[in-house]
C-alpha positions in Angstrom: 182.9 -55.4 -19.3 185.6 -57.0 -21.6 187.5 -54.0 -21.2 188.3 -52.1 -18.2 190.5 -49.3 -16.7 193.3 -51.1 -15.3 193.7 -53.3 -18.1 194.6 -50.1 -20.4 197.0 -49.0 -17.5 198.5 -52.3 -17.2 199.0 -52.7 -21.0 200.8 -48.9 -21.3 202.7 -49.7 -17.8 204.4 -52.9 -19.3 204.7 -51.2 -23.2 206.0 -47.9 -21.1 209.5 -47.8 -21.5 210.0 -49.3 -24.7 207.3 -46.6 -25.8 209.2 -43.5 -24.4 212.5 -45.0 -26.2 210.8 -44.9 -29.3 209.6 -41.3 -29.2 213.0 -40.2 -27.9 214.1 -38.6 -31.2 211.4 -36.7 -31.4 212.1 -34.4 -28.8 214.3 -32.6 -31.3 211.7 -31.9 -33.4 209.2 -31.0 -30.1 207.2 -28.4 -31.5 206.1 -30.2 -34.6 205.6 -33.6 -32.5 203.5 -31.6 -30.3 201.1 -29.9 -32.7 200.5 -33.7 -34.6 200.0 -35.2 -31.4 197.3 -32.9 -30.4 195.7 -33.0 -34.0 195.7 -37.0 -33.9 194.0 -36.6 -30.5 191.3 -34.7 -32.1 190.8 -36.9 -35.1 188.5 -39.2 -34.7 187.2 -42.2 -37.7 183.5 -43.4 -37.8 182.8 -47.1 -37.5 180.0 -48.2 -39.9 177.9 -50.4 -37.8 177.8 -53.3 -40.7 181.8 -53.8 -41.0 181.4 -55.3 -37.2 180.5 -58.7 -38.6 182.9 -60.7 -41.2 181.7 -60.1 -44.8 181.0 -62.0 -47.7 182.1 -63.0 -51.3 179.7 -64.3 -54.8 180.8 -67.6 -53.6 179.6 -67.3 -49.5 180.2 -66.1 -46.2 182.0 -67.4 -43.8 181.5 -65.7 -39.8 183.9 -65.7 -37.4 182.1 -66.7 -34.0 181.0 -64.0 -31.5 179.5 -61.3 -34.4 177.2 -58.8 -32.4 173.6 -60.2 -32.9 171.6 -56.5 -32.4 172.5 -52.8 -33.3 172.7 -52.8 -29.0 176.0 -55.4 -29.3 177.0 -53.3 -32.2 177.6 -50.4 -29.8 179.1 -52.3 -27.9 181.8 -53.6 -30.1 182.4 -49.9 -31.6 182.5 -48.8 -27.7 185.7 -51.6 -27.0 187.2 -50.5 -30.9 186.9 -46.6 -29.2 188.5 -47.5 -25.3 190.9 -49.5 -26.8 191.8 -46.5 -29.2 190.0 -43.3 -28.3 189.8 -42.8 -32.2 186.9 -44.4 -33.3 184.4 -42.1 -31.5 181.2 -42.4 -34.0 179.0 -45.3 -35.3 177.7 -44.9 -38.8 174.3 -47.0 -39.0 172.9 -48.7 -42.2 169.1 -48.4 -42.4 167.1 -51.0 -42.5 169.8 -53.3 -41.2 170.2 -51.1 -37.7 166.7 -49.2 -37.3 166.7 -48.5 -33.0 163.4 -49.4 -31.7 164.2 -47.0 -28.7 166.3 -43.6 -30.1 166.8 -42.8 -26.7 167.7 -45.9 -24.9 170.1 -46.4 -28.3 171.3 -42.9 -27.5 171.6 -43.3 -24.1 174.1 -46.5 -24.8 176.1 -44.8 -27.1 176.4 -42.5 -24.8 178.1 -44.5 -22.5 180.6 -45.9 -24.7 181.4 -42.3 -25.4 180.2 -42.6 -28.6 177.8 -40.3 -31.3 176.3 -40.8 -34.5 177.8 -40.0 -37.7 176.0 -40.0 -41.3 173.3 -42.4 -41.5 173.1 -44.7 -44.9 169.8 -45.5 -46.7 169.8 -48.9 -48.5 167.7 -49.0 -52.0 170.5 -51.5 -53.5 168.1 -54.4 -52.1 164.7 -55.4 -51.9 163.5 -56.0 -48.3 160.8 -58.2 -47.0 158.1 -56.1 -46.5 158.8 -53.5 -49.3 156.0 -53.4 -52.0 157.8 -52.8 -55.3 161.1 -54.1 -56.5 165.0 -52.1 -56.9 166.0 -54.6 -59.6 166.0 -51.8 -62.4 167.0 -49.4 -60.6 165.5 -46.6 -57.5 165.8 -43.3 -57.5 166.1 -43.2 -61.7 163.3 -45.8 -62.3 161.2 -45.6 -65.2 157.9 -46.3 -62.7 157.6 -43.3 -60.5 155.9 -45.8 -57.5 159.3 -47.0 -57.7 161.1 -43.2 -57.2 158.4 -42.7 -54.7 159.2 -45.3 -52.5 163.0 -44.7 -52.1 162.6 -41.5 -51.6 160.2 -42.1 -48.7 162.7 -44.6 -47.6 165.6 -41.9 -47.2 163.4 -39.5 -45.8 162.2 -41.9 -43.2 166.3 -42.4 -42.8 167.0 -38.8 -42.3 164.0 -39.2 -38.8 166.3 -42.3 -37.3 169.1 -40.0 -37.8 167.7 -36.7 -36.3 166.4 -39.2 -33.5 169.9 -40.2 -33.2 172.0 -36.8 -33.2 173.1 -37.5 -36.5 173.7 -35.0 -38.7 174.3 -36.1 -42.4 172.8 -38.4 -44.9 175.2 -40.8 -47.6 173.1 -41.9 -50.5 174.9 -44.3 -52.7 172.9 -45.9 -55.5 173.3 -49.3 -57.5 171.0 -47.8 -59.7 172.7 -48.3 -63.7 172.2 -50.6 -66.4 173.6 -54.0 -67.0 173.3 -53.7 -71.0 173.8 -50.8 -73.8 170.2 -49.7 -74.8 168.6 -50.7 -71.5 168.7 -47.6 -70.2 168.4 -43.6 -71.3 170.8 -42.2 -69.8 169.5 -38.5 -70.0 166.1 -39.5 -68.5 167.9 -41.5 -65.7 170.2 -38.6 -64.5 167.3 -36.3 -64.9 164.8 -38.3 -62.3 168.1 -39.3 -60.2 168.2 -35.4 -59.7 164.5 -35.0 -59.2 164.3 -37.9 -56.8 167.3 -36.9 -54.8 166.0 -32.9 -54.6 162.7 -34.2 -53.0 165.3 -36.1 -50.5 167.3 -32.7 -50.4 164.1 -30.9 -49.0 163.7 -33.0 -46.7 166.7 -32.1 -44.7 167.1 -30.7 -41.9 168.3 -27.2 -42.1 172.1 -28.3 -40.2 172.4 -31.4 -41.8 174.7 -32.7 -45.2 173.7 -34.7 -48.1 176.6 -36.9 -49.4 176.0 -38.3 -52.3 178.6 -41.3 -52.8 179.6 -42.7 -56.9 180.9 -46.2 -57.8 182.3 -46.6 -61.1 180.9 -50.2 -61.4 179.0 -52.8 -59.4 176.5 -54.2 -58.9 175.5 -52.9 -62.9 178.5 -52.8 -65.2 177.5 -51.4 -68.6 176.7 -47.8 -66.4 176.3 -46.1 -63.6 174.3 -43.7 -63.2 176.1 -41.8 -60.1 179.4 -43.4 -61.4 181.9 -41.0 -61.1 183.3 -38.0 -59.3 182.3 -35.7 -62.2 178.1 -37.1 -61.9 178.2 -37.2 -57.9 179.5 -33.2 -58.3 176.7 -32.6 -60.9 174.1 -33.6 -58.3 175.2 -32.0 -55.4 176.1 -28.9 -57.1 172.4 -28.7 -58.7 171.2 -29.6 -55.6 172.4 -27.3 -53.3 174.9 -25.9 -50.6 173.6 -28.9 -48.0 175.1 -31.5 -50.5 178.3 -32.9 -51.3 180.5 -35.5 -53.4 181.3 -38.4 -50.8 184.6 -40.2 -51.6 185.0 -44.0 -51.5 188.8 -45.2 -51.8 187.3 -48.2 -53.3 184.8 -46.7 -56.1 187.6 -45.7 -59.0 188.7 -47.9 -62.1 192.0 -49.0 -61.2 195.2 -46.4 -61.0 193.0 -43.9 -60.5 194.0 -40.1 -59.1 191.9 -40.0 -56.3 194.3 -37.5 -54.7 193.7 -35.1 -57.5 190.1 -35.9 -57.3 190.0 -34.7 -53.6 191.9 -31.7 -54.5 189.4 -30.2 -56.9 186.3 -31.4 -54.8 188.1 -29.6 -51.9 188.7 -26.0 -54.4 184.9 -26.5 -55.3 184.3 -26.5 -51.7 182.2 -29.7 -52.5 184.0 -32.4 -50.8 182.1 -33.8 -48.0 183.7 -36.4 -46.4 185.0 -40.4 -46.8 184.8 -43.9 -46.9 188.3 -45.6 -46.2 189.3 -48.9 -47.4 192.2 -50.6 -49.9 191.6 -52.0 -53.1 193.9 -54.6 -55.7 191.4 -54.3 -58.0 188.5 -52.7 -57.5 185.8 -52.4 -54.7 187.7 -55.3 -52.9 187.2 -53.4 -48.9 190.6 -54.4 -47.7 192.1 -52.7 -44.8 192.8 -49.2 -45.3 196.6 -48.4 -45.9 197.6 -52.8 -46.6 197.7 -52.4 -50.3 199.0 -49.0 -51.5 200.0 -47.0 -48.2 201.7 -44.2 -50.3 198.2 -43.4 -52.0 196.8 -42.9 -48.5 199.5 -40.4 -47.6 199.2 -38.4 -50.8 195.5 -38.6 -50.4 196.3 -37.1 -46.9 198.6 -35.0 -48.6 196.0 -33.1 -50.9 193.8 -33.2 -47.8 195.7 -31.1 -45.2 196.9 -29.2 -48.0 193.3 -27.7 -49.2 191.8 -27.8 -45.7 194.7 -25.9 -44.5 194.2 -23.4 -47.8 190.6 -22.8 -47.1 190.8 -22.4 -42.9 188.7 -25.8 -42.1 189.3 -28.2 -39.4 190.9 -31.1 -39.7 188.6 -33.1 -37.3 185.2 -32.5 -37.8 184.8 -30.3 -41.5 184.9 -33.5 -43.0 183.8 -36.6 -42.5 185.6 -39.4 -42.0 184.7 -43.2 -41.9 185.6 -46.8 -42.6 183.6 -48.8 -45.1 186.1 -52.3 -45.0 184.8 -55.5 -44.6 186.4 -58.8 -45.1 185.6 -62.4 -45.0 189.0 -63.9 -43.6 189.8 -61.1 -40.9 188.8 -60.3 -37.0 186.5 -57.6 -37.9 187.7 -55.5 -34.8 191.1 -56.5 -35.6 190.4 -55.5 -38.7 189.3 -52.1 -37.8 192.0 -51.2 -35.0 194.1 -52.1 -38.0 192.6 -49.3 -40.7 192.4 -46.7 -37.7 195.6 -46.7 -37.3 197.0 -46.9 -40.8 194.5 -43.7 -41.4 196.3 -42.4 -38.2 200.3 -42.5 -39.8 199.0 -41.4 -43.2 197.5 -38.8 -41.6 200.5 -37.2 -39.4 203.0 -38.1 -42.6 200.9 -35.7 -44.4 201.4 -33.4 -41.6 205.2 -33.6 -41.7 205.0 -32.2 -45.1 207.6 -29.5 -45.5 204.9 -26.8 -47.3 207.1 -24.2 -48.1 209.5 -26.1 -49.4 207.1 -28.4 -51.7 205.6 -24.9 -53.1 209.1 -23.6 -53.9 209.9 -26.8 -55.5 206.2 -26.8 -57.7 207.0 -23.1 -58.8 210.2 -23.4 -60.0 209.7 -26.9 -61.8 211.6 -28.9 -59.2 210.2 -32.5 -59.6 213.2 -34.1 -58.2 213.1 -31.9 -54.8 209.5 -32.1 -54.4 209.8 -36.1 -55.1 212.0 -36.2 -52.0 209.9 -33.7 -50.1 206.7 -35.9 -50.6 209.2 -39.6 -49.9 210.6 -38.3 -46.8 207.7 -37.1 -44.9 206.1 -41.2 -46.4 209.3 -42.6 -45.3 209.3 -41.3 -41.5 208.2 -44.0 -38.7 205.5 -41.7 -37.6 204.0 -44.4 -35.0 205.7 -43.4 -31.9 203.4 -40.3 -32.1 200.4 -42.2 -33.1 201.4 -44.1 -30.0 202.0 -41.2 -27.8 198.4 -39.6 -28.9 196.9 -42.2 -27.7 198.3 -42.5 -24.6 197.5 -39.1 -23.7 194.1 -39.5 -25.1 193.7 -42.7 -22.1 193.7 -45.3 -24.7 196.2 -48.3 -24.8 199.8 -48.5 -26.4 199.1 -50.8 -28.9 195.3 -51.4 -29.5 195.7 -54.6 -30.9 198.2 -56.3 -29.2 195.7 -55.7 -26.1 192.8 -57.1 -27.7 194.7 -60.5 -28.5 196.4 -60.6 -24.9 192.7 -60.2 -23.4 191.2 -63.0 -25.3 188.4 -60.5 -26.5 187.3 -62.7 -29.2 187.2 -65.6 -27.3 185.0 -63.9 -24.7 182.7 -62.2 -27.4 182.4 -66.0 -28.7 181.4 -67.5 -24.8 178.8 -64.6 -24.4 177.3 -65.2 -28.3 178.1 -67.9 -29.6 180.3 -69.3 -32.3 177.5 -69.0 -35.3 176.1 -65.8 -34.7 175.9 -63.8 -38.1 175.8 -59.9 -38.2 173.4 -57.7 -40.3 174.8 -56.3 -43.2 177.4 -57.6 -45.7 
């Protein structure tokens, strides 16, 4: 094992002190600390089995040495992301990147690691080896229903790896669009979208969600035809209670209000769960929190705010993932890195002064509920990130232990130095 018991021990041993001097001020404030340290205990963020590798650009791909080489390694890496952080309980698979040729020998090593399955992912944005007909114009709204037929049978055969698994939800996202005006109709392609994904819908298991993901552009970029918040709530509305809108931090034109968007999703009671990342520009799959931090804490905001208003649970009424993958980063580095910045967003959010922002909405107080929203943003909150992990039996600081272990190094000894992971 590359990462054992006494090296988590060690690590919080040596960090102990300086740790406990950090979290000193908050003992006036114990009640508060308290409850956020037990909430980011119980908050846990799914790994998506293909951000384990380093991705790619247009231009190439360039891997970083010691990429896990089977779904099996995989596990493994998301079960060394999870002891070093005892966040990142859950392993989102891709299908047909990741199918298990054993569900219960998959299950068993998940297991191990402490780890379940979160949503499973179908893939009808390629064409793969063996498939018979072709996604170039299109899947689920093609004009050839053989094409329809066969992604739908593809999601369906997604939803038995999942029930297999212990999973429990299904994320359809579609490239499906048009790349020039009067190529498609866009009437007709909504329409067999919403027939295609209702025969998907029936297929579910009666516990399970559908999340059904929107990108505003990419890979088409005259339309989309699940390309907003507004179409992704269409669908899941006409299809039923089981389905929701599934919201990617990277899927908005630029300077868009994604924290309003989550608030209305959330009074619809059709918010289902979410892919975190950062963006410059557009679907770039930076590290959640390194480009606009404040975004993630009013998107946080909005969160605890209409969870809290309709009585859900912060840990497992919604789900939560990372879909981040970069071509110049440690992937796991990479990862401990968005957990954690998820993490301070997170228990900012909870610092919110609720009372006090209301009072300042209803009487037209923009200045007060400016500072309201700034000081909770403004306050080091990683001393109880810290401390939650510590008392959940992970390490101090996540990533310095990873570097001071060599992990990389060993992952490149045991696999190599040109190994290249499934997905992007």
């Amino acid at each position: 094992m590359l990462l054992k018991p006494e090296h988590i021990a060690d690590h919080n041993d040596q960090l102990g002190q300086a740790h406990r001097r950090k979290l000193a001020p908050w003992t006036d404030e114990l009640a508060k600390a308290e409850t956020i340290i037990e909430k980011l205990v119980a908050f846990q963020i799914a790994i998506p089995s293909w951000a384990l590798g380093t991705g790619g650009t247009r231009f190439g791909r360039f891997p970083g040495g010691g990429e896990p080489r089977s779904l099996e390694e995989k596990i493994a890496d998301v079960g060394l992301l999870h002891g070093l952080n005892r966040s990142s309980g859950a392993i989102s698979l891709h299908i047909p990147w990741d199918i298990p040729t054993d569900a219960g020998a998959i299950q068993q090593l998940a297991a191990s690691y402490g780890l379940a399955f979160d949503a499973v992912n179908s893939n009808t944005f390629q064409d793969q080896p063996d498939q018979a007909l072709s996604y170039k114009f299109g899947s689920l709204q093609h004009t050839d229903a053989g094409v329809r037929q066969q992604a739908i049978d593809h999601n369906i055969e997604v939803i038995r790896h999942g029930v297999n698994l212990g999973s429990k939800s299904l994320t359809v996202w579609l490239s499906d669009g048009s790349c020039f005006p009067g190529q498609l109709n866009f009437r007709k392609a909504f329409n067999r979208t919403l027939e295609s994904l209702g025969e998907i819908y029936t297929a579910l298991p009666e516990d399970w969600k559908m999340f059904v993901e929107y990108k505003c552009y990419e890979p088409n970029f005259y339309s989309m035809t699940v390309g907003d918040w507004g179409s992704s709530l269409l669908y899941a509305s006409k299809l039923g209670d089981k389905a929701y809108t599934l919201v990617d931090l990277g899927h908005h034109l630029p300077n868009a209000n994604i924290e309003q968007i989550v608030a209305i999703l959330l009074n619809e009671k059709k918010l289902g769960g979410f892919h975190f990342n950062d963006s410059k520009y557009g679907d770039d799959d930076l590290t959640a929190g390194s480009i606009k931090p404040y975004q993630l804490f009013l998107i946080f905001n909005e969160l605890v705010d209409g969870m809290d208003a309709r009585g859900m649970n912060h840990a497992t009424d919604l789900g939560w993932m990372i879909d981040a993958s970069h071509n110049v980063k440690d992937p796991l580095e990479d990862l401990l890195q968005s957990v954690e910045a998820i993490q301070i967003a997170y228990a900012q959010a909870l610092l919110v002064d609720r009372e006090a922002l209301e009072e300042a909405r209803e009487s037209n107080d923009a200045v007060r509920a400016q500072e309201l929203l700034q000081d909770a943003a403004r306050t080091d909150v990683r001393p109880l990130v810290a401390e939650a992990r510590l008392r959940a039996g992970a390490a101090l600081n996540p990533l310095s232990l990873f570097r001071t272990l060599g992990i990389r190094e060993k992952l490149i000894q045991e696999r190599g130095s040109k190994t290249v992971a499934t997905g992007l």
